[in-house]
C-alpha positions, 0 to 999 in steps of 0.5 A: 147882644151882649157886652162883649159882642158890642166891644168886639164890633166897636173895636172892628169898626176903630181898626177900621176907622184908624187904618182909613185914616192912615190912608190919607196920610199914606197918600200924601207921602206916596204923592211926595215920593212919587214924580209927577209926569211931564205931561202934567199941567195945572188945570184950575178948572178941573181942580175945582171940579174935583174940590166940588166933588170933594165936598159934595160926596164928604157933606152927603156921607153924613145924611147917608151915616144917619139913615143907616144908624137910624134904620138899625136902631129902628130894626135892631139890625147892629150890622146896618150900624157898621155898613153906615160907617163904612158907607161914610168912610167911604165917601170921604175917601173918594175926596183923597182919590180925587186928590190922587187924579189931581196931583198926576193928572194936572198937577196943580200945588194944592191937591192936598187939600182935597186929602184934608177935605176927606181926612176932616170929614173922616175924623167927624165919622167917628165910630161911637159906642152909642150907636152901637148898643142903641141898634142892640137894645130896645129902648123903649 
């Protein structure tokens, strides 16, 4: 894979990796804009629930990342670095959905947290350069 094929994909997986993040930001302001229903009560219980969850999935997306990139630097398969991002991203958003349930589901004041949660976990799922060109050339 030559240089220009390698800036391309990396430039592919920070547009992806920015517009994820706004969706965190976007969520957030949609839960302010937004009313909760009436019907919505404050649950601790299933908020923490949820908060486990949360956490759960953001911790298992960086186990699941590396497998990925080291199966396609192994295979020189640059396409299995992408899916293991999109994988991770992945599980860190479903921390943000969750947060998105608590705030019309319960309605409990710190439903944000779990957009944090996520949003931390996203910006540890950084896209790097270096996985990239490690699944491109044999380095041995």
């Amino acid at each position: 894979m030559d240089q220009q094929q390698i800036e391309l994909r990396i430039r592919t997986m920070r547009t992806l990796w920015i517009a994820l993040m706004l969706s965190f930001g976007m969520y957030y302001v949609f839960t302010i804009i937004a009313e909760r229903g009436g019907h919505a009560t404050p649950n601790n219980t299933l908020f923490l629930v949820m908060l486990a969850i949360g956490f759960t999935t953001t911790l298992l997306s960086f186990p699941i990342k590396n497998r990925f990139l080291t199966k396609a630097t192994d295979q020189q398969n640059v396409p299995l670095v992408q899916q293991g991002y999109v994988m991770a991203w992945a599980l860190c958003e479903v921390s943000a959905v969750l947060g998105m349930v608590d705030f019309f589901v319960t309605g409990n004041r710190y439903y944000y947290s779990l957009f944090i949660l996520g949003a931390c976990g996203q910006l540890l799922h950084f896209p790097r350069r270096e996985h990239v060109i490690n699944a491109s050339f044999q380095s041995r």
